[in-house]
Each structure stands twice: as structure tokens, then as C-alpha cells.
C-alpha positions in Angstrom: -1.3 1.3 -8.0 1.1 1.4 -5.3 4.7 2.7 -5.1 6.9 -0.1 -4.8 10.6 1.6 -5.1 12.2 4.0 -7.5 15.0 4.1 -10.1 17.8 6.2 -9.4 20.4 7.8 -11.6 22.7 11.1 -12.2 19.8 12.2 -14.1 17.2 12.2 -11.5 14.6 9.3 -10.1 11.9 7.7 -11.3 9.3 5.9 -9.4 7.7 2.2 -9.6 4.7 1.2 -9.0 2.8 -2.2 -9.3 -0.8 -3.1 -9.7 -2.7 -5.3 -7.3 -2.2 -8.8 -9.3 1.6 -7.4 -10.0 2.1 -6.7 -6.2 0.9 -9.8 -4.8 2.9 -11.9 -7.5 6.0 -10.0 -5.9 4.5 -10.8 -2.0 4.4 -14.6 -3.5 7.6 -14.4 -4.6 9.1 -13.2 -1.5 7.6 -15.8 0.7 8.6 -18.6 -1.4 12.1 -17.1 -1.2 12.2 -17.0 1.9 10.7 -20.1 2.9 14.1 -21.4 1.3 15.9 -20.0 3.6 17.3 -21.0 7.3 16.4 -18.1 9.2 15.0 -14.2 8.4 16.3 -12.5 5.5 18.8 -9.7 5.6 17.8 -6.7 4.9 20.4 -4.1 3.3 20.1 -0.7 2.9 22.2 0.5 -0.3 23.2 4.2 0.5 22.0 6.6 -2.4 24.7 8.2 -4.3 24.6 12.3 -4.0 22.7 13.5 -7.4 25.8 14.2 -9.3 28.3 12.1 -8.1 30.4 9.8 -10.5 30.7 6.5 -9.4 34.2 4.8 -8.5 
């Protein structure tokens, strides 16, 4: 298994993880992705919330 990401909420995170067959279906996905696109994709960084905070 390998940690792909977490879930993050008031309550605390959770982490994700993927098997082999379930990572490489996500690599596949990816490059198919971006092989529709013109150039590289972006890559945004979505700033965590403070454990706590209440959301706008």
C-alpha cells in the first residue's frame, strides 16, 4: 500500500492509500488526462484550513 493523500476535516485527517493495481490505474489516468491537454498541467496547492476553523 502506498499513501496517496489524506482527508481532512474539523474532526481531524484520515489517510488514503492505494494498492499497486489501484495506483497504477490512477498513474493511467493521469497520463491520459494529460495527454489531452496543450501543455503541463497546473499544479495547485489548496491551503489547509487551521483544525478548528469554520469555513466562510
Amino acid at each position: 500500500m502506498t499513501r496517496i493523500g489524506e482527508i481532512t476535516s474539523n474532526e481531524g485527517e484520515t489517510p488514503l492509500y492505494a494498492c499497486r493495481a489501484c495506483l497504477q490505474e490512477l498513474l493511467t489516468i493521469h497520463e491520459r488526462s494529460v495527454g489531452r491537454m496543450d501543455g503541463r498541467p497546473r499544479i495547485i496547492q489548496i491551503p489547509r484550513a487551521p483544525r478548528g476553523a469554520v469555513p466562510n
